[in-house]
C-alpha positions as CSV (number, residue, x, y, z in Angstrom):
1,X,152.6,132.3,198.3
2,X,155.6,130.8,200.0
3,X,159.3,131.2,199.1
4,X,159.9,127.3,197.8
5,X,156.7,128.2,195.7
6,X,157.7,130.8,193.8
7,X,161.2,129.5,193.5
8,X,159.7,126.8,191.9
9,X,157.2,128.8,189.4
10,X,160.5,130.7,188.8
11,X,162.6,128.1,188.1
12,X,159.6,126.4,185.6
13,X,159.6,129.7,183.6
14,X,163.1,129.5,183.3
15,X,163.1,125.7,181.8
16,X,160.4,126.9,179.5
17,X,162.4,130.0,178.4
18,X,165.5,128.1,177.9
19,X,163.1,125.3,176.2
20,X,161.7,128.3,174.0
21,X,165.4,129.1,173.5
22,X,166.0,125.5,172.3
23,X,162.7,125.1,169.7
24,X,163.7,128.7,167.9
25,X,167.0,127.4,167.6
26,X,166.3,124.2,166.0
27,X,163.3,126.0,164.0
28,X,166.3,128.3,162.7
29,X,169.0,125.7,162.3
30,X,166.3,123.4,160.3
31,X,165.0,126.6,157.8
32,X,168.8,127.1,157.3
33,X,169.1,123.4,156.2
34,X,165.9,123.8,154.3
35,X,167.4,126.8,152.4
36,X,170.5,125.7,151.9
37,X,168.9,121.9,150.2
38,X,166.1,124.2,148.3
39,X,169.3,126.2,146.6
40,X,171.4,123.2,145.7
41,X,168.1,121.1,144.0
42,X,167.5,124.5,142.2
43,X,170.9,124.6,141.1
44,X,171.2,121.2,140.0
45,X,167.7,121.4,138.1
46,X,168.9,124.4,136.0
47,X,171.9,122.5,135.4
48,X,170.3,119.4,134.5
49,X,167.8,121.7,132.7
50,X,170.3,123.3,130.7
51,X,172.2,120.5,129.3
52,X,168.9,118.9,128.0
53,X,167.9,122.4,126.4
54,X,171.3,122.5,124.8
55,X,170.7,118.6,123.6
56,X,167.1,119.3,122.3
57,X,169.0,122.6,120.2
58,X,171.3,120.1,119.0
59,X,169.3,117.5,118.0
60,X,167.3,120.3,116.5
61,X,169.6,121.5,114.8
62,X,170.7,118.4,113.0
63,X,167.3,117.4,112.4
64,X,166.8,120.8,110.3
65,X,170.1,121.0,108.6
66,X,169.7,117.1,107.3
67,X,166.0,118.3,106.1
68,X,167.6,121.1,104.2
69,X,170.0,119.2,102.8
70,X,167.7,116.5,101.8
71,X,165.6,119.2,100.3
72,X,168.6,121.0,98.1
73,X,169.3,117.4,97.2
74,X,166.3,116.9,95.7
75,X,165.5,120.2,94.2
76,X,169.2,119.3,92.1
77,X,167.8,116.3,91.0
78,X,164.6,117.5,89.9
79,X,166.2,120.7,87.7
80,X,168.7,117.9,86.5
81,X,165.7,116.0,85.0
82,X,163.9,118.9,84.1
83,X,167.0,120.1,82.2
84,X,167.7,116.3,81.2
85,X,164.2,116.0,79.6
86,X,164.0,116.5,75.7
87,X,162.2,118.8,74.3
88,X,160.1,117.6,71.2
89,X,159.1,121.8,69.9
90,X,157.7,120.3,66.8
91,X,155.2,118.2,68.6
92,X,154.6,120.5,71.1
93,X,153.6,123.4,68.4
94,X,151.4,120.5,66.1
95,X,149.1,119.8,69.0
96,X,148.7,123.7,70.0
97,X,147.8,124.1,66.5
98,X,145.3,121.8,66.4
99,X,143.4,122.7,69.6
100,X,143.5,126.2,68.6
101,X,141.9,125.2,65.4
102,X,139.6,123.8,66.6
C-alpha cells in the first residue's frame, strides 16, 4: 500500500471516529431531553392527579355528610310521629282479648 493510501484510510477512520463522536453525543443529549420531558409529564400528572383525588374526597365527602343528614332528618321526623301518634290502650287491650279468647 502506498503512502497517499493509507493517509487516506487514516483520514476516513478519523471522519468516522469523529462521526461516532457526533451520534453518541446526540444519542446522549436526546436521552437527557427525553428524561428531563419524562420527569416534568410525571410531575404534572401527579399534580393533576392529586388535585382530582382531593376533588373526588370532596365531593365525597359532601355527598356522605348530606346523606347523613338527610338520614338524622328523617329518623327525627319519624320518632316525632311515632311519639305524636295516640295511643288508644283500651282498644288495643279489647282486641288482644278477643283473639286470645278465641
Amino acid at each position: 500500500m502506498s503512502q497517499s493510501e493509507v493517509n487516506v484510510i487514516t483520514h476516513l477512520i478519523e471522519v468516522e471516529q469523529r462521526a461516532n463522536g457526533l451520534v453518541k453525543n446526540a444519542q446522549n443529549s436526546s436521552n437527557e431531553k427525553l428524561c428531563k420531558v419524562r420527569h416534568e409529564a410525571e410531575v404534572q400528572f401527579n399534580s393533576e392527579y392529586e388535585k382530582l383525588i382531593q376533588s373526588l374526597e370532596a365531593n365525597y365527602t359532601q355527598k356522605i355528610n348530606l346523606i347523613a343528614e338527610n338520614h338524622r332528618q328523617k329518623m327525627d321526623e319519624y320518632i316525632q310521629s311515632v311519639k305524636n301518634t295516640v295511643q288508644n290502650k283500651d282498644n288495643f287491650r279489647k282486641v288482644l282479648q278477643e283473639i286470645l279468647q278465641k
